[in-house]
C-alpha positions as CSV (number, residue, x, y, z in Angstrom):
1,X,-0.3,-3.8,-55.1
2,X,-0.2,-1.6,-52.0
3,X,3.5,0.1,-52.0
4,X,4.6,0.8,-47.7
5,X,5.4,4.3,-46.7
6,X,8.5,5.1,-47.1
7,X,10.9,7.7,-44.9
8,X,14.1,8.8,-47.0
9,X,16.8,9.8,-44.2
10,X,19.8,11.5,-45.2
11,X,22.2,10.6,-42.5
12,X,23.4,7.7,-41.4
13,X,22.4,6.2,-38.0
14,X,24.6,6.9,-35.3
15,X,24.3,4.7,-32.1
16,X,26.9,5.6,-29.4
17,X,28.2,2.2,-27.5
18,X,31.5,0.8,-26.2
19,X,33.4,-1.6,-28.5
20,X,35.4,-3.6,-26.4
21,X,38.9,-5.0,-28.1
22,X,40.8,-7.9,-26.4
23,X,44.4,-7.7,-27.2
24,X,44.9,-11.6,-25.7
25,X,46.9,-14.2,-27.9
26,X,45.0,-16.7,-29.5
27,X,47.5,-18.8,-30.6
28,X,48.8,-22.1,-29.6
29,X,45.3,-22.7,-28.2
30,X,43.5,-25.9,-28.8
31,X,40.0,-25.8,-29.9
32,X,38.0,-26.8,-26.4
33,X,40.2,-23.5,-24.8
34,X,39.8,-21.4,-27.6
35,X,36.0,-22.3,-27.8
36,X,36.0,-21.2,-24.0
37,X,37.9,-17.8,-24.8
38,X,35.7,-17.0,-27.5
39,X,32.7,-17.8,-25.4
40,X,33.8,-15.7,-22.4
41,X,34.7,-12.5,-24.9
42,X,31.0,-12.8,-26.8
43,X,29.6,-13.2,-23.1
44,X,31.2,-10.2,-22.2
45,X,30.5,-7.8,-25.1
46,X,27.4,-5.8,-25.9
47,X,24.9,-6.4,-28.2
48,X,25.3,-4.2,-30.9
49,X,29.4,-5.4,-31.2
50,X,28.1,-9.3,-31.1
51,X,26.1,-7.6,-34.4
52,X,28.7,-5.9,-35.6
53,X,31.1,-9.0,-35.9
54,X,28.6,-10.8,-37.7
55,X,28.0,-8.0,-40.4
56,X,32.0,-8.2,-40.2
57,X,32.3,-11.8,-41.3
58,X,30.0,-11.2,-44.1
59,X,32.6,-8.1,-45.5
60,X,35.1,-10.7,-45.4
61,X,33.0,-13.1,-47.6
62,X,32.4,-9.9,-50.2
63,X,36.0,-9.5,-50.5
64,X,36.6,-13.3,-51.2
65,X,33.4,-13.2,-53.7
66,X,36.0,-10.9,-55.8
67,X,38.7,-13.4,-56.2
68,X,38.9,-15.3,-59.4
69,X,40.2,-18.7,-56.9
70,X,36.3,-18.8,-55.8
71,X,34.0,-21.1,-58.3
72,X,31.0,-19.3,-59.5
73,X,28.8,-21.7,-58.7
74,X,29.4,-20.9,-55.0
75,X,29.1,-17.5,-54.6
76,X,25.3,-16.8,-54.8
77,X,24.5,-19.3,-52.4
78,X,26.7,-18.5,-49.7
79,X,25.8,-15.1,-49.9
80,X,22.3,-15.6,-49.4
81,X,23.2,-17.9,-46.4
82,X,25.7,-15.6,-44.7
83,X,23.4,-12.9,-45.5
84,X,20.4,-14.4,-43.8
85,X,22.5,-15.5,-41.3
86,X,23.6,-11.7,-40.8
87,X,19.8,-10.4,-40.6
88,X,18.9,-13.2,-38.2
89,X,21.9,-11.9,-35.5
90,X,20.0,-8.4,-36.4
91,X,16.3,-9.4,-35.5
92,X,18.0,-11.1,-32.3
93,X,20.3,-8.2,-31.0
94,X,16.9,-5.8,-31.4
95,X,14.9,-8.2,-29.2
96,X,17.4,-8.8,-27.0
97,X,18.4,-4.9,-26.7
98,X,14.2,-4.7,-25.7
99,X,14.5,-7.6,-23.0
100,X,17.4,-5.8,-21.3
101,X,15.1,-2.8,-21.2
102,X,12.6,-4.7,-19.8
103,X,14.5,-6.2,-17.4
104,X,15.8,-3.4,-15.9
105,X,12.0,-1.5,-16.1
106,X,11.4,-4.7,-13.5
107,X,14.3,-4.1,-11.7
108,X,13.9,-1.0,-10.9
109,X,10.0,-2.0,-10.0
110,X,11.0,-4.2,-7.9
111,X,12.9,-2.2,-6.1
112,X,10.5,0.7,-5.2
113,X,7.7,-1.8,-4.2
114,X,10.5,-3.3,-1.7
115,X,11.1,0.2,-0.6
116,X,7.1,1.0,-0.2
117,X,6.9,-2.2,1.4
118,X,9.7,-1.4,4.0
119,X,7.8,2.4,4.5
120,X,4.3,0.2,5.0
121,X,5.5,-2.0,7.2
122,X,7.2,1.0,9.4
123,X,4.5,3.3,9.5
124,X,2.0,-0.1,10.5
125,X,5.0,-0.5,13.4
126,X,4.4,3.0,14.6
127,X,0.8,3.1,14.4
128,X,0.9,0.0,16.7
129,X,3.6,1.4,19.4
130,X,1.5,4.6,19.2
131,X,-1.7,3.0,20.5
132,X,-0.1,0.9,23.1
133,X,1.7,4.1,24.9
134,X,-2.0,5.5,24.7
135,X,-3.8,2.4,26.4
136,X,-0.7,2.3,28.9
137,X,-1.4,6.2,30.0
138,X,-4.9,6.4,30.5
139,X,-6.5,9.7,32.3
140,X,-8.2,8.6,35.6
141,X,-11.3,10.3,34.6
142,X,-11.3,7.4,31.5
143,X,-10.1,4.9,34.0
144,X,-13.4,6.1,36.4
145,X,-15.6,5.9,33.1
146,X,-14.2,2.3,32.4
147,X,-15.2,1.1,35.9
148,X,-18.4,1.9,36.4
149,X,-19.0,0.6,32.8
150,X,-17.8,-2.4,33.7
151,X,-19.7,-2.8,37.6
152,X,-23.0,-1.4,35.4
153,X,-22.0,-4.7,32.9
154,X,-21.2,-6.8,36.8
155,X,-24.2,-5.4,38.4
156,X,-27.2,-8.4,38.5
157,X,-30.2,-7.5,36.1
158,X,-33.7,-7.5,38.2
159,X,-36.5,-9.3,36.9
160,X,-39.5,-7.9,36.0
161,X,-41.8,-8.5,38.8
162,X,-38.9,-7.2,41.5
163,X,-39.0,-4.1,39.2
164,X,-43.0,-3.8,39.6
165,X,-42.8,-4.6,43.3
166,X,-40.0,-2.2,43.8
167,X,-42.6,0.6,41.9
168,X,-45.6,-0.4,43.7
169,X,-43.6,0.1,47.6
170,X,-41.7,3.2,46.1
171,X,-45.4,4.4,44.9
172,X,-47.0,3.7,48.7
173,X,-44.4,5.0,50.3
174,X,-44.4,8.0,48.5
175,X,-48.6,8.7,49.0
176,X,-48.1,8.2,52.6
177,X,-45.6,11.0,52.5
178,X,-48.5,13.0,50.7
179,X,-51.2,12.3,53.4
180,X,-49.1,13.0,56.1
181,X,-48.2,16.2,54.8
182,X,-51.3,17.3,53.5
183,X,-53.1,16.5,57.0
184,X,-53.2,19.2,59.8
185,X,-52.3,18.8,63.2
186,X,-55.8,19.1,66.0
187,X,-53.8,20.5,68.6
188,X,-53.0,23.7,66.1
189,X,-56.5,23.6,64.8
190,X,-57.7,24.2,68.8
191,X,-55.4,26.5,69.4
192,X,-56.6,28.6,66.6
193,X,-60.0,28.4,67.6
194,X,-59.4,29.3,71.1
195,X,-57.3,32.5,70.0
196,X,-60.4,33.3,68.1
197,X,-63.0,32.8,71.1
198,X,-60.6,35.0,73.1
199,X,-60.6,37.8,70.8
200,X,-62.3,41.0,72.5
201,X,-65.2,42.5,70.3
202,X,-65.2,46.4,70.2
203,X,-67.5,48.2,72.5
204,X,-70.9,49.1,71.8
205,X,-72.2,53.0,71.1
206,X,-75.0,53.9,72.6
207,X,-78.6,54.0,71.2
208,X,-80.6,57.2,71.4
């Protein structure tokens, strides 16, 4: 049979934590109050003294195993009972003692996601506000852009044969231009000719 590793430890465990001691009267109290009372004081202690006053009632029971008054019948079973008892408040103080840590691991969670949330939702505010006082303060050259985007948009589309109609007068128009340009006028051409007629030719030498 396989033996579990074992860890020999000198010294005892020491676990620092408050033991609360109520110094209130118990007597004269009938059993519905002094249920309530006892109620409100395991309510209000911490785990490890609910655990330590279970382990507590059990001492008592060693000391009364001792006495020859108890039958011996009596003893071994009630020791096994209180004692089982005593390890079942154990196993539960050691989950409990993990819940609380859990709960306050959520807690504490809980609250920095509230607290990213708030920074989310204040940064997404002044993202917003930003943007608005930039649409609000456009530059007129932005404003000029934004107009004649929006008469180009206005402005009616021609159809196709206006646009090869409007090609075809721009086209005659513009070889017109070419022919009148190109042509020269008569009264310049006779005036030309008639300073060359005019022009005196240089005398003649003689022939010997």
């Amino acid at each position: 049979m396989k033996k579990h590793r074992e860890i020999k430890v000198p010294e005892e465990p020491f676990i620092d934590w408050v033991r609360k001691r109520y110094t209130g009267s118990k007597n004269g109290l009938n059993p519905p109050d002094l249920a309530e009372l006892e109620t409100d004081r395991d309510l209000g202690k911490p785990i490890e003294q609910l655990l330590c006053d279970a382990y507590e009632g059990y001492t008592y029971w060693l000391k009364l195993k001792s006495s020859p008054d108890t039958p011996e019948e009596m003893k071994k079973p009630i020791q096994l009972i209180l004692y089982t008892m005593v390890r079942t408040a154990s196993m539960n103080a050691v989950v409990a003692k993990e819940s609380t840590t859990l709960q306050k691991s959520i807690k504490n969670l809980t609250r920095w996601l509230w607290i990213f949330t708030i920074i989310l939702v204040l940064m997404g505010a002044i993202q917003l506000w930003v943007q608005l006082s930039a649409s609000d303060s456009k530059s007129p050259v932005v404003e000029m852009s934004d107009n004649l985007k929006q008469n180009d948009k206005t402005s009616p589309r021609l159809s196709h044969d206006e646009i090869k109609n409007k090609n075809t007068s721009n086209n005659r128009l513009e070889q017109m231009a070419g022919k009148q340009a190109g042509s020269e006028d008569p009264m310049e051409v006779k005036h030309d000719d008639a300073s060359k007629g005019t022009k005196q030719d240089p005398p003649a030498t003689a022939q010997p």
